[in-house]
C-alpha positions in Angstrom: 0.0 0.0 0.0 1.2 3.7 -0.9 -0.4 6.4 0.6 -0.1 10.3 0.4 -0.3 12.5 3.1 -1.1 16.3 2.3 -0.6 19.0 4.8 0.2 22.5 4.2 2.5 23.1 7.1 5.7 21.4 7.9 6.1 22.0 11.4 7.7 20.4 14.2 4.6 20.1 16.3 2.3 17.1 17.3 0.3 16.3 14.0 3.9 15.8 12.1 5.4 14.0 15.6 2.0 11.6 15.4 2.6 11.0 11.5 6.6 10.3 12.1 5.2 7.6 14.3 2.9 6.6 11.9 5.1 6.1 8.8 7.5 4.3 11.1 5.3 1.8 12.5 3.5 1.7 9.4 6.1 0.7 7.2 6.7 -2.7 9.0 3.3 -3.5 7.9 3.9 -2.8 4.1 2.9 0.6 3.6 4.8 3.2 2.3 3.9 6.6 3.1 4.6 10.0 1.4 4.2 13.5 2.6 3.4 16.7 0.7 3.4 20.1 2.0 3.5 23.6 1.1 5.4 25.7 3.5 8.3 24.4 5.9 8.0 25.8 9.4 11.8 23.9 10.6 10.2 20.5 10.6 11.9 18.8 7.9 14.4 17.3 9.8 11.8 15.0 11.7 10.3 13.9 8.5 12.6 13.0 6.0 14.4 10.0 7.3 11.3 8.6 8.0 9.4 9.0 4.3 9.9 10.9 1.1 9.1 14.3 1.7 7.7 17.1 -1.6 8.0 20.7 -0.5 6.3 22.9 -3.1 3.3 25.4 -3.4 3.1 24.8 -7.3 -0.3 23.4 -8.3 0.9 22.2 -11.6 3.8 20.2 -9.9 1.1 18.8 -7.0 -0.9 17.4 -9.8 1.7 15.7 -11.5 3.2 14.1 -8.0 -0.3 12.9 -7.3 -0.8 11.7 -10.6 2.3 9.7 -11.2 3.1 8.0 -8.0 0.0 5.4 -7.9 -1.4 6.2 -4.5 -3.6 3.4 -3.1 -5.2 6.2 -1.0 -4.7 10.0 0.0 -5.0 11.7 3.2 -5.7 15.6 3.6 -5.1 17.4 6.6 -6.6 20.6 7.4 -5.8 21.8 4.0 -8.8 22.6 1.5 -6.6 24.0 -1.7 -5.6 19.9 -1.6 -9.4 18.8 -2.4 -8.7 21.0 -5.9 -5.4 19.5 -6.8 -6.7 16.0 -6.3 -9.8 16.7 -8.2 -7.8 17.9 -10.9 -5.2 15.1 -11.1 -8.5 13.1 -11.3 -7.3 10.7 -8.4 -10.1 7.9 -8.1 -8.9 6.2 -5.4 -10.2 6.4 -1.5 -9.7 9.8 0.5 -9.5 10.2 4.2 -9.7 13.2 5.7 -8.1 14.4 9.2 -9.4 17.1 10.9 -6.7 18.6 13.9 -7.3 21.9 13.8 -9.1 22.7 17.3 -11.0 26.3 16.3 -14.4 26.1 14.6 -14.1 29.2 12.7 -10.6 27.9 10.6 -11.5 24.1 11.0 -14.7 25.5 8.6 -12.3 26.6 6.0 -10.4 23.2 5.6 -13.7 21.2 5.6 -15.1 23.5 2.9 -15.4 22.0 -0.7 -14.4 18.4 0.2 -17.9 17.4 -1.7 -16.2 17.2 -4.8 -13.6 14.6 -3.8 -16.0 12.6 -1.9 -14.1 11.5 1.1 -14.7 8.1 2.6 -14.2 8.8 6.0 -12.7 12.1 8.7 -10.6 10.9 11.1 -9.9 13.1 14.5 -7.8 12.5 17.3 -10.1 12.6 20.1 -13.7 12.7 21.2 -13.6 16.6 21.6 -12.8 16.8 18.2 -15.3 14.5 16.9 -17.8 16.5 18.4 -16.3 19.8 16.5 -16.4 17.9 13.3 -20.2 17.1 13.9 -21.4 20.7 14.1 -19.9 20.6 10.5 -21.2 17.8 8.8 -23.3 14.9 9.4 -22.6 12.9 6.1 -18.9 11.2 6.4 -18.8 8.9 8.8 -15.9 10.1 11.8 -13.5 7.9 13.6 -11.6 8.5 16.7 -8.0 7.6 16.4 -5.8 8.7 19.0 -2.2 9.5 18.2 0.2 7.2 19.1 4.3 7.7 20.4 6.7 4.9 19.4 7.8 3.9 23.1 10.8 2.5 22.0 12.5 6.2 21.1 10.0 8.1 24.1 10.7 6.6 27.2 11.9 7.1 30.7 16.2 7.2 30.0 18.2 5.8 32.8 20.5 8.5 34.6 23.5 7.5 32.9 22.0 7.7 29.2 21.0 11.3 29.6 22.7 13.9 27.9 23.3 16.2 30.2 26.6 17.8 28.0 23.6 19.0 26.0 20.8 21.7 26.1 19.1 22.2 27.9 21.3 22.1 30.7 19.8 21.6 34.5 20.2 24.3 37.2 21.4 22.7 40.5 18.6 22.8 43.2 15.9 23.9 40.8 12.7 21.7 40.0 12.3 22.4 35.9 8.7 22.9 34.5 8.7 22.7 30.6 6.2 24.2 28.5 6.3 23.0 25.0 5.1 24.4 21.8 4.5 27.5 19.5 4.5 30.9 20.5 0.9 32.0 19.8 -2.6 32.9 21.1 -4.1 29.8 21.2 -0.9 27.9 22.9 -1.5 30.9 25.7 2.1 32.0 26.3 0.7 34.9 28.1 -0.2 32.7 30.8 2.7 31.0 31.5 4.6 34.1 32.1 2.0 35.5 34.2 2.3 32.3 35.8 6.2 32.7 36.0 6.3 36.2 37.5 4.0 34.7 40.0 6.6 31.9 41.2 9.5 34.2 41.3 7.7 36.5 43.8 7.3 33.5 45.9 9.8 30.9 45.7 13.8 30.6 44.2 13.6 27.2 43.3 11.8 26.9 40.5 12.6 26.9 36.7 10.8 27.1 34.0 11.7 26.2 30.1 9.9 27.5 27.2 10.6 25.2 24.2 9.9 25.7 20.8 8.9 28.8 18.9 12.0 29.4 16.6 9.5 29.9 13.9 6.4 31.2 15.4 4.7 34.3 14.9 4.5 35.7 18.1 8.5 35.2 19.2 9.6 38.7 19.0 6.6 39.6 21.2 6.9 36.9 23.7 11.0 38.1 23.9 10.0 42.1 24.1 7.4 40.5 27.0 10.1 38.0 28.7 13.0 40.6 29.1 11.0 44.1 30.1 9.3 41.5 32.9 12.8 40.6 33.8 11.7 37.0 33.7 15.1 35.9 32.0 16.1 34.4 35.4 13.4 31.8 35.7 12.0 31.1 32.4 14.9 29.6 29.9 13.7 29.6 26.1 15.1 27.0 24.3 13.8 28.0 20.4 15.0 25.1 19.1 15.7 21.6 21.1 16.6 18.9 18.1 13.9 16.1 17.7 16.6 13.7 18.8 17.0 15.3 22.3 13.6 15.6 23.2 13.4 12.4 25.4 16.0 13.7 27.3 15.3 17.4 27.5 12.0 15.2 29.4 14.7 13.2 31.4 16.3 15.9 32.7 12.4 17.4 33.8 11.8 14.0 35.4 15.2 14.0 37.2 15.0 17.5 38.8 11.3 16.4 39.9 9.7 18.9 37.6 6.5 18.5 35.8 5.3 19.5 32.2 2.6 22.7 31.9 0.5 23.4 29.8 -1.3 27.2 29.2 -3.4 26.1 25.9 -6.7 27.4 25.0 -8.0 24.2 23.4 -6.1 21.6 21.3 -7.5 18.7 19.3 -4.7 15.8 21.0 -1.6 17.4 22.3 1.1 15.1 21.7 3.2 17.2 24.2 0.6 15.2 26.9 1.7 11.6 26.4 5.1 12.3 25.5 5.9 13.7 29.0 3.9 10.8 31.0 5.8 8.1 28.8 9.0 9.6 30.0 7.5 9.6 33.5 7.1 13.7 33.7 3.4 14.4 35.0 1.6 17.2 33.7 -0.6 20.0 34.4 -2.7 20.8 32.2 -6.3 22.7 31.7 -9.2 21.1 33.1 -11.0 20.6 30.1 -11.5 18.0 27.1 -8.9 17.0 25.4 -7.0 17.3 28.6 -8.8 15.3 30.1 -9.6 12.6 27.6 -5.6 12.0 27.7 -4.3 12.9 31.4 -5.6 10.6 34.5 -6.4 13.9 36.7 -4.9 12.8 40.0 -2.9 10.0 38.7 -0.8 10.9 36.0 -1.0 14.5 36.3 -3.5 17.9 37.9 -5.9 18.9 36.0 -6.6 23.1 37.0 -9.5 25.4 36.2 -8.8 27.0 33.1 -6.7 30.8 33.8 -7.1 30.3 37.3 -3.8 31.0 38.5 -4.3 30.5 41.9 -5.7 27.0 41.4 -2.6 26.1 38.8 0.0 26.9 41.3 -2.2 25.0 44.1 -1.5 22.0 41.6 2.4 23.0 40.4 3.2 23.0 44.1 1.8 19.3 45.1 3.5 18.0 42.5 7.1 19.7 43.0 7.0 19.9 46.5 5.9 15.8 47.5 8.3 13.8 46.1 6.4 10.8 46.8 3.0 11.5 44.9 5.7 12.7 42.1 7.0 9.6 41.8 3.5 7.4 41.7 2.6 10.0 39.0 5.4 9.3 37.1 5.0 5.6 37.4 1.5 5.6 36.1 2.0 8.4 33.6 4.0 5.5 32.0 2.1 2.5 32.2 -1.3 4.9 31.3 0.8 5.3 27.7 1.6 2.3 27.2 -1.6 1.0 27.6 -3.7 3.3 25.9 -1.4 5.5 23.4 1.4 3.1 22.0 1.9 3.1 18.3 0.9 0.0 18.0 -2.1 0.1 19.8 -3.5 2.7 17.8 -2.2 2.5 14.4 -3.7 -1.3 14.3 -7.2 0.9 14.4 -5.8 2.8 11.1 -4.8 0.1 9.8 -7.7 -1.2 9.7 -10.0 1.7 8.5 -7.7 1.8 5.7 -7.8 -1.9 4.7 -11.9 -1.2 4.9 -11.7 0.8 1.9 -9.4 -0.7 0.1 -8.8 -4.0 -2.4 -5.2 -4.9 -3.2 -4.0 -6.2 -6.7 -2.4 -5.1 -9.4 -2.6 -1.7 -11.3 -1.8 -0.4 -14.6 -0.5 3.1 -14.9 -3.1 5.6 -14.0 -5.4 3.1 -12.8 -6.5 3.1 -8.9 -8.8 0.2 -7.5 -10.5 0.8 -4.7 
């Protein structure tokens, strides 16, 4: 089976981390995958030595991609210009659609015009997404796939396989909380410095680091906010963190008995989530769904009542400051991702919907069966 994946955005961020897992696990099951975007936001580098990856905003050059490779099936993400080229290539074969982005208003615009493709099925990663979806349409069926992390490269590192001659680099007697992610309104990085300014007032042994953002629109406002706040002292931003060293950037969390925090507004997953409990970092996180689809509130993590700040420090301080419930968190954070979020776990369930739609033999050049 060959299958193309179109997505507009080539970013470093959970839907490109989940699809990395994907094309890895998928490949040991006979199916090649391909990716196609349009603009590179830095996250080639997690992408390419896991597929064949076309970066290019020319229509004509789409077309010819899609029709000369033979795809046994195509799958659009949050990108309507892509219903148009595939139209246009006149690609018979099945189309999926996957629906991540969280906002009504812009998930609209990709789910506009996908009549004239006729997609067999939308996938989304979790049940507060499926209900988004629903207010849209009512005549695709919608399947609930959550993402899945290969537990074999995310998982908690011994101490002596951490790099700790690397960034980011731990602050003696400081407890690290990471937030991870893009610098922009809907990730809420107005929060966490709120948040930060907070700590310092009270406490000195606290740290925070801010990673991601190299590429996001809102850096050069988050770094006028960070330095005239004079937050450089407890909030590290680390703009870049290679793919590679994220397990033990999340080591190194783990080890200072920190905890992962997250500001968002809403998200559709949040990869971020299940990456930190499979390296045995709880996490804090808004009290709300997805959040709470994916984080055992109490077990693997504090859930706290969205922009209260007084009830998110209530929570940041029980985990940092008892060791003991840190340590049973971390524990089950782990054995919560294995059992529910593991690659293989959930990529059988695509597997699957894509074996539903799809008959395997031969085909002649420019010929799909489906």
């Amino acid at each position: 089976m060959k299958i193309l994946v179109i997505w507009r955005l080539l970013t470093v961020g959970g839907v490109n981390a989940g699809w990395r897992n994907r094309a890895i696990h998928f490949k040991k099951h006979g199916i090649e995958m391909e990716f196609l975007y349009t603009k590179d936001l830095g996250g080639r580098h997690i992408m390419e030595d896991v597929a064949k990856v076309y970066l290019t905003k020319d229509s004509e050059e789409i077309i010819h991609i899609i029709r000369t490779n033979q795809y046994d099936a195509i799958i659009v993400v949050d990108t309507n210009q892509a219903y148009s080229w595939i139209h246009r290539a006149n690609f018979q074969g099945p189309i999926f659609i996957e629906a991540r982005t969280p906002e009504l208003k812009k998930l609209s615009k990709h789910l506009i015009s996908y009549e004239e493709v006729k997609p067999r099925a939308i996938i989304v990663p979790s049940e507060y997404q499926k209900r988004l979806v629903s207010i849209l349409t009512d005549d695709i069926p919608i399947h609930i796939i959550y993402n899945g992390i290969d537990t074999s490269f995310y998982h908690a590192l011994e101490h002596k396989d951490i790099h700790y001659d690397q960034e980011p680099f731990l602050t003696k007697n400081k407890k690290i909380v990471g937030w991870i992610g893009r610098l922009d309104g809907r990730k809420n990085w107005q929060f966490l410095l709120d948040v930060a300014k907070e700590v310092k007032g009270k406490r000195d042994d606290i740290e925070f680091w801010v990673v991601g953002g190299a590429q996001s629109i809102q850096r050069e406002e988050f770094r006028r906010r960070w330095q005239e706040e004079k937050l450089e002292d407890i909030v590290k931003w680390f703009p870049v963190i290679p793919y590679q060293e994220m397990p033990h950037m999340y080591a190194k969390i783990r080890e200072s008995g920190g905890c992962t925090l997250a500001t968002t507004k809403t998200e559709s997953f949040g990869n971020t989530f299940i990456e930190s409990m499979i390296c045995g970092v709880p996490v804090i996180a808004p009290k709300m769904m997805p959040m709470s689809e994916i984080i055992l509130d109490g077990k693997t993590g504090l859930l706290y009542n969205q922009n209260k700040k007084d009830d998110l420090l209530k929570k940041l301080f029980a985990i940092i400051d008892q060791p003991g419930l840190h340590h049973e968190m971390s524990q089950a954070g782990i054995r919560h991702v294995q059992e529910n979020f593991s690659i293989e776990k959930v990529a059988k369930d695509y597997i699957e919907l894509l074996n539903s739609h799809l008959v395997r033999g031969p085909k002649k050049s420019g010929e799909y069966r489906d």
